[in-house]
N, C-alpha and C positions, 0 to 999 in steps of 0.2 A: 482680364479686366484690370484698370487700374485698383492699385493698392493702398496708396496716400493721396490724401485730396491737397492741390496748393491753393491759394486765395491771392489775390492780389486785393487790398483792399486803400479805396482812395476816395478826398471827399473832392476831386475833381473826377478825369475819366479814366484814371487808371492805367493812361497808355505810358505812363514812365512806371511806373509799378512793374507792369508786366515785361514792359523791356526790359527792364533792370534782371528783371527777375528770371525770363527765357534764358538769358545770356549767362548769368548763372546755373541754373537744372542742365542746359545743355552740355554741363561738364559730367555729367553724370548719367549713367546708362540704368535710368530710373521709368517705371512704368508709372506716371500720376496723372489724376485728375486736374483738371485746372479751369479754376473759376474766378472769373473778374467782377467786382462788387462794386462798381462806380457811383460817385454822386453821395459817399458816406459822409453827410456835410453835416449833422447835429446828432441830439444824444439818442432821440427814437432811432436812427437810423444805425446807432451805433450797436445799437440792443440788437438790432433785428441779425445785423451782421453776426455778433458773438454767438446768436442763438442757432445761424444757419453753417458758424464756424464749426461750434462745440457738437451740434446735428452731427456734422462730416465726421467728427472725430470720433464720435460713439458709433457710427457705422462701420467705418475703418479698421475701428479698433488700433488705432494710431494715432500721433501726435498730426494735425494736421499743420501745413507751413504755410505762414502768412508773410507776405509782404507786406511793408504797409508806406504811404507816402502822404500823411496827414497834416496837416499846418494847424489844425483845431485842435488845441489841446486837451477841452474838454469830452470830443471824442476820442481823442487819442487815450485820455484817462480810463474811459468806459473799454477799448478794447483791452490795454495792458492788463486793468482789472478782474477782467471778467472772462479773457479769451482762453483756451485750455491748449493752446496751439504755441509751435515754435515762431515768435516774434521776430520780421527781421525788419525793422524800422531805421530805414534811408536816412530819413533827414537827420535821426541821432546820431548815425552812422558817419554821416558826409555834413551837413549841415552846423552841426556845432563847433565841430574840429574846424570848417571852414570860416565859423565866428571868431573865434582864435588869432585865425592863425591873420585873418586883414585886417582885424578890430575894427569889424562892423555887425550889428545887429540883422540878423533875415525879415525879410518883409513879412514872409508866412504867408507869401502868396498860395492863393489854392490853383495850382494846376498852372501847365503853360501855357492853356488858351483863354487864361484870364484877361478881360478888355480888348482879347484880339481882334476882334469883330471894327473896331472902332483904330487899330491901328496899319499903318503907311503897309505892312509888309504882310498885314494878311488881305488886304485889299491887294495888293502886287500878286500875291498868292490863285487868289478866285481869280484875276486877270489871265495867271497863266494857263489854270485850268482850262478854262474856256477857250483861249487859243489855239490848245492840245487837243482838245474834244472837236474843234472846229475842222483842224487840220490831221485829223488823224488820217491813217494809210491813205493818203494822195488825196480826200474828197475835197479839199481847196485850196488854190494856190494864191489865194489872195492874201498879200501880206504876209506869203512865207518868207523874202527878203527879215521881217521882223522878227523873226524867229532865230533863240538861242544857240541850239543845235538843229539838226535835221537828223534824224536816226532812218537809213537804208538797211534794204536786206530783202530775205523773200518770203512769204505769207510764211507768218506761224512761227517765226525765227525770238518773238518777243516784243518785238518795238512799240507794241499801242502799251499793255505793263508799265516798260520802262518809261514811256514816254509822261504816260500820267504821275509814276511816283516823282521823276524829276521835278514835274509843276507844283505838285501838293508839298513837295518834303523843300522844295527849293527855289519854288517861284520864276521856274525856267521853264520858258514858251517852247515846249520840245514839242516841234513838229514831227512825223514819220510818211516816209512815200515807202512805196514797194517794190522793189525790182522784180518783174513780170518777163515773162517768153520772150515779149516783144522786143524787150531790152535788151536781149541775150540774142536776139536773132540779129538785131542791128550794131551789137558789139559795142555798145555806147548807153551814156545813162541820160535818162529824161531831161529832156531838154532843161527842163521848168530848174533844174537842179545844178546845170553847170554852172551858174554865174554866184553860186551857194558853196562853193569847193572847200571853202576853208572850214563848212558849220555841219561840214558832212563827217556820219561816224556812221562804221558799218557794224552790223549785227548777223552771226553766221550762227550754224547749231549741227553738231553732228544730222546724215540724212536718217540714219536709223532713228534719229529721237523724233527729225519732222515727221519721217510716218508715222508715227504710234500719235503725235499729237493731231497733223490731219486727219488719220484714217476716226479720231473720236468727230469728230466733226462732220468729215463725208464718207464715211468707209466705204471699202472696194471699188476707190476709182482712181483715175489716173491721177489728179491731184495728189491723192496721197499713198502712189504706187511708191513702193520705195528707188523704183528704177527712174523715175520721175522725181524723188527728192535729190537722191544721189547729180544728178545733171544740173540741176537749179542750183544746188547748192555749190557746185564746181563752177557752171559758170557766175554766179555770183560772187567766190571769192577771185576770182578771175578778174573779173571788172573792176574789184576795190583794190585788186593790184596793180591792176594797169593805171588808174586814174591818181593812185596812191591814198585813197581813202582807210584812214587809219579804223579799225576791229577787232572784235573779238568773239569768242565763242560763249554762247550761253549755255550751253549743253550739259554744266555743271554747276553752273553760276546761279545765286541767286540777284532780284533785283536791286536788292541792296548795294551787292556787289557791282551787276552791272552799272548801274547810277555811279556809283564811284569811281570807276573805271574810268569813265567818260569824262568826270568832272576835272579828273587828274589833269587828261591830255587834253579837252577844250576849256575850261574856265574853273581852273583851279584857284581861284578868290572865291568860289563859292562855298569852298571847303572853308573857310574863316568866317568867322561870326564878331 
């Protein structure tokens, strides 16, 4: 059972708390709790948190660790005050130093999807989404010409994943087709897709891992025979050689990674903000 509880505590939704904060524990070969407190945006709110803080830590019998990414000072007061837990507060950390150092004042915005809803690139954003969702594994070819990348490969390899974090994290129309038998018996890739060569990125995966992930899906069948992964996944990397479609293997990778990967080698400006 875990032994320390961590808190992410934030008066937006917490998702830079807790990234901040994964990225950090993963240096460390620590067994903990971890609890995200979003939305700590006034003082009742702030109470409730210390009170579910200080809870953990009388359980524990431990200091519990908090992150915290607060722009409301007067919550911020209530947890410094009152929290019995190891404090590691962002914005003092990275925020002030950064007032300094350009001789400008912080907004104190709360959170990054403040007013997003109402601006150019998160509207760009749900556009992609839905492109991706439209055009996932092959179901339409309408308007895949418009489309960022094209992610191939053969069921189960990742591409629907990656394709959605692409749109949500980057507002890239990433379509995904599949390369299937048919494709491998005709020694050529879907038609719908040659005249797309350049937007083409392949995705492969050790066959030992596609079985264990098909066989969760259909067990004991040919699909997810390993004799049957082992083939797909040969002639598959097969095809992205011959056509020269640029890949890689997910079999270790996460999506994060994968996404990355890809932005390098098709549209590395998206890597710059």
């Amino acid at each position: 059972m875990p032994n320390r509880t961590v808190f992410f505590v934030s008066d937006g939704t917490g998702i830079t708390a807790e990234t901040f904060g994964h990225a950090i524990l993963a240096q460390f070969e620590a067994d903990l709790q971890r609890v995200r407190l979003p939305f700590v945006d006034n003082v009742d709110k702030a109470h409730q948190a210390v009170r579910q803080i200080n809870h953990a830590g009388a359980l524990d019998n431990k200091r519990p660790i908090v992150f915290l990414t607060l722009a409301n000072t007067d919550v911020l007061q209530v947890i410094t005050s009152h929290c019995h837990g190891m404090l590691m507060d962002m914005f003092s950390t990275f925020v002030h130093p950064l007032e300094e150092e350009l001789g400008l004042k912080s907004n104190h915005r709360i959170g990054r999807f403040s007013d997003s809803s109402r601006s150019e690139q998160y509207q760009s954003r749900i556009e992609a989404i839905n492109f991706s969702l439209e055009h996932d594994d092959g179901q339409s070819n309408r308007d895949l010409e418009n489309s960022d990348v094209i992610l191939v490969g053969v069921s189960r390899s990742g591409k629907t994943p990656t394709s959605l974090y692409l749109a949500m994290q980057y507002g890239l129309k990433a379509s995904n087709y599949p390369l299937i038998p048919e494709d491998f018996e005709r020694q050529d890739l879907p038609p719908v897709l040659k005249t797309q060569r350049k937007k083409l990125f392949g995705l492969t995966i050790q066959p030992e891992r596609l079985s264990e992930i098909r066989n969760e899906r259909r067990p004991n069948s040919k699909y997810a025979s390993l004799e049957n992964c082992r083939h797909e996944v040969r002639e598959a990397e097969a095809m992205m050689r011959r056509f020269g479609i640029r890949w890689l293997s997910t079999t270790t990778k996460s999506i994060e990674e994968i996404a990355t990967t890809i932005l390098q080698e098709l549209r590395p400006e998206r890597l710059a903000y």
